[in-house]
KENUZA-852231 format. One line per 5 residues: number of its first residue (from 1); their letters; for each residue x, y, z of C-alpha. Coordinates in Angstrom, 2 decimals. Layout:
NUM = A = X:Y:Z; ...
This chain:
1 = XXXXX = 1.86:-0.54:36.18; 0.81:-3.46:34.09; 2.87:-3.78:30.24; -0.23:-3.30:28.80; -1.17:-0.11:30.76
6 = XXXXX = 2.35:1.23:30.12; 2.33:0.51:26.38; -1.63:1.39:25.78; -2.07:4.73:28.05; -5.52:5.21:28.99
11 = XXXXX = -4.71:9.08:28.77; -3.85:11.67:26.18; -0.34:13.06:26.13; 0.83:15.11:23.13; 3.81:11.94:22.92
16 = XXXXX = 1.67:9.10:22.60; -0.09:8.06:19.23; -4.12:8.67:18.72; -4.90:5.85:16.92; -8.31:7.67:16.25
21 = XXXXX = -6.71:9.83:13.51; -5.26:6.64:11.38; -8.77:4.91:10.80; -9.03:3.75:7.49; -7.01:2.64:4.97
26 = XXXXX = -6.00:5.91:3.73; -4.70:7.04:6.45; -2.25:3.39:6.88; -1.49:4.74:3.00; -0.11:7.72:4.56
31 = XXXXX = 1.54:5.84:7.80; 3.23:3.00:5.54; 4.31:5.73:2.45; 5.90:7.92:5.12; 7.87:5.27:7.40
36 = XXXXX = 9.19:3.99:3.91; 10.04:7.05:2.66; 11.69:8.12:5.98; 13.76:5.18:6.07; 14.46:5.49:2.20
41 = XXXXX = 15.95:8.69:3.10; 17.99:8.22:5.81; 19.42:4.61:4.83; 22.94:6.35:4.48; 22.72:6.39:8.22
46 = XXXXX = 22.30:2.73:8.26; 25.43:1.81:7.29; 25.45:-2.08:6.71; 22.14:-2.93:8.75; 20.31:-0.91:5.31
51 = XXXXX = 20.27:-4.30:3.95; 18.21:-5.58:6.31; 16.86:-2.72:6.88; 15.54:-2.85:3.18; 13.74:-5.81:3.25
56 = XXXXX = 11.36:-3.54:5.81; 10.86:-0.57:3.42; 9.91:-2.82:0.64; 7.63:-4.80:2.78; 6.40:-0.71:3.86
61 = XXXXX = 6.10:-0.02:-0.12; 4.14:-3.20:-0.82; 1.76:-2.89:1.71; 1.26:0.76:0.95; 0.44:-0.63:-2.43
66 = XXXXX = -2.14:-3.23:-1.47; -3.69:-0.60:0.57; -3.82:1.76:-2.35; -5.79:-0.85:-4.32; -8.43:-1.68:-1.34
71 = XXXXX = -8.90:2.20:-0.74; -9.62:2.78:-4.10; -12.41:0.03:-4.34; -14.04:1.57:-1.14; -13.55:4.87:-2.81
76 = XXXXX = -15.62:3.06:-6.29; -18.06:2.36:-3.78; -17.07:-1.68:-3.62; -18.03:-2.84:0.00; -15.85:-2.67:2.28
81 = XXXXX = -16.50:-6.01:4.10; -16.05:-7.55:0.64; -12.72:-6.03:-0.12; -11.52:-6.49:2.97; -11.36:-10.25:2.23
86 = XXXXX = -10.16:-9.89:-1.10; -6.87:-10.93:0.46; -3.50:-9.90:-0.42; -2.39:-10.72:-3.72; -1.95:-7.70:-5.75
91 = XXXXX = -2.87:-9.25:-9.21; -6.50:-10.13:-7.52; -6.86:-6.83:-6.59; -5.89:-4.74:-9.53; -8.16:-7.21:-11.20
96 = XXXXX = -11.03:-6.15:-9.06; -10.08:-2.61:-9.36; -10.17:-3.10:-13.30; -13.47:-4.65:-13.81; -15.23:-1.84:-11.62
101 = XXXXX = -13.28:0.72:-13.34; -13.89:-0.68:-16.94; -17.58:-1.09:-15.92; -17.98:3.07:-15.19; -15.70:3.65:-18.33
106 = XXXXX = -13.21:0.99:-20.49; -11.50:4.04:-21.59; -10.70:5.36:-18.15; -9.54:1.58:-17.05; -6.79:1.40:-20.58
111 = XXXXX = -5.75:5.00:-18.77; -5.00:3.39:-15.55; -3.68:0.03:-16.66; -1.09:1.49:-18.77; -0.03:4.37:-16.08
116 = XXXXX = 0.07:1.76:-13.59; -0.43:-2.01:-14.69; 3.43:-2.62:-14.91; 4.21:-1.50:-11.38; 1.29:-3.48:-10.15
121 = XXXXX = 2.46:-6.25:-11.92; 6.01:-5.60:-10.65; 5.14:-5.63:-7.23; 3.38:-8.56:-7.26; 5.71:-10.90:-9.01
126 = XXXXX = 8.04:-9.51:-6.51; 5.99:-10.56:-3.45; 2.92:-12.52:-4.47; 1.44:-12.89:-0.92; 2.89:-10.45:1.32
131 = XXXXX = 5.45:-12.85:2.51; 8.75:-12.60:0.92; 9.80:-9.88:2.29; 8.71:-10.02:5.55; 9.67:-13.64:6.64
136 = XXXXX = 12.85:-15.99:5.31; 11.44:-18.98:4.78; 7.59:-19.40:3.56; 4.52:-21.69:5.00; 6.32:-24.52:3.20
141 = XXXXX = 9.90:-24.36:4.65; 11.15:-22.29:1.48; 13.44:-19.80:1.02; 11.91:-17.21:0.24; 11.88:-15.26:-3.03
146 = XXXXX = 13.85:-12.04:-2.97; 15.32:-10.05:-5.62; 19.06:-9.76:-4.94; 19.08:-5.88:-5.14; 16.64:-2.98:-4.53
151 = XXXXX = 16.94:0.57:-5.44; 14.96:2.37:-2.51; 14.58:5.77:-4.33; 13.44:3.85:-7.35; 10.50:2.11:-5.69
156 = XXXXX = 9.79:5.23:-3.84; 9.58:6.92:-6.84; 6.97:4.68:-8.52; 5.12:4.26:-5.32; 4.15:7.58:-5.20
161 = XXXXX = 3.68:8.01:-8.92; 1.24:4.44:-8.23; -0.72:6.24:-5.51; -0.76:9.99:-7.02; -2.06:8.19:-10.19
166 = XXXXX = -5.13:5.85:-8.21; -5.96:8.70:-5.76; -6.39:10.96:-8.59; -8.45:8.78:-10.17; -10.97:8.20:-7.36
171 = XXXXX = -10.14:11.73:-6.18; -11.78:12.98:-9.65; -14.58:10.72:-10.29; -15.73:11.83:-7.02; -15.91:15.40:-7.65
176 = XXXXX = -17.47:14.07:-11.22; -20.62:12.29:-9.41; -20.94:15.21:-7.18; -21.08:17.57:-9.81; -23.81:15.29:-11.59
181 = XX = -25.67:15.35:-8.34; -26.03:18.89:-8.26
């Protein structure tokens, strides 16, 4: 049996992964927010390797974050071609998410921003590119930036709080423009 063959199964076994239920980029919400908060959870287990260990869950959290922000323009009805290349800096996409938001109602954007603008803005000054955290040195040779402590059950906290607060958002002005349709 080839690597490939024994690593990608061409057969369905209740052990193996079905990538068919994780399309979309709500459902990597849900696979990145659980492996962090899994990890989160049992970093007591971890012993000294948590540090390092760390650096993974906040990479986890960030990504969740970013993926947050892109489902929510696909959920504004943004194209999803368009957002895909958006890129990964979370300022540039909160931005985005603002000025569709503000465009349906500036009221329900101020609601948003301050619920959620300072963790946005947290995260992002934290790992500007997706890079930090995930690499130690950066496409110039340097070090990269890392703050020198992170309280897991503090970014778990607001990472949920983040999401809760986006999908609610999108989960509601659905159900509004269905309503209006009927």
């Amino acid at each position: 049996m080839s690597v490939h063959d024994d690593i990608f199964p061409k057969q369905q076994h209740p052990g193996y992964v079905q990538t068919e239920w994780a399309a979309g980029w709500g459902y990597a919400v849900i696979g990145f927010g659980s492996a962090a908060r899994m990890l989160t959870e049992q970093r007591k287990r971890m012993h000294a390797s948590v540090d390092q260990i760390g650096l993974a869950v906040f990479y986890l959290q960030r990504h969740r974050v970013e993926l947050v922000l892109k489902q929510a323009l696909v959920d504004l009805h943004e194209d999803p071609t368009a957002v895909a290349k958006l890129g990964h800096k979370l300022e540039d996409l909160w931005r985005r998410v603002g000025e569709v938001v503000r465009a349906i109602d500036p009221k329900h954007w101020q609601i948003l921003d301050d619920e959620c603008g300072e963790f946005v803005a947290t995260m992002h000054r934290a790992d500007e590119g997706s890079f930090s955290y995930r690499y130690p040195i950066d496409r110039a040779g340097a070090e990269s930036k890392r703050a020198p402590f992170i309280d897991l059950d503090a970014l778990d906290r607001h990472a949920d709080n983040f999401q809760n607060a986006i999908e609610g958002y999108t989960d509601w002005l659905a159900e509004s423009e269905r309503e209006a349709q009927q």
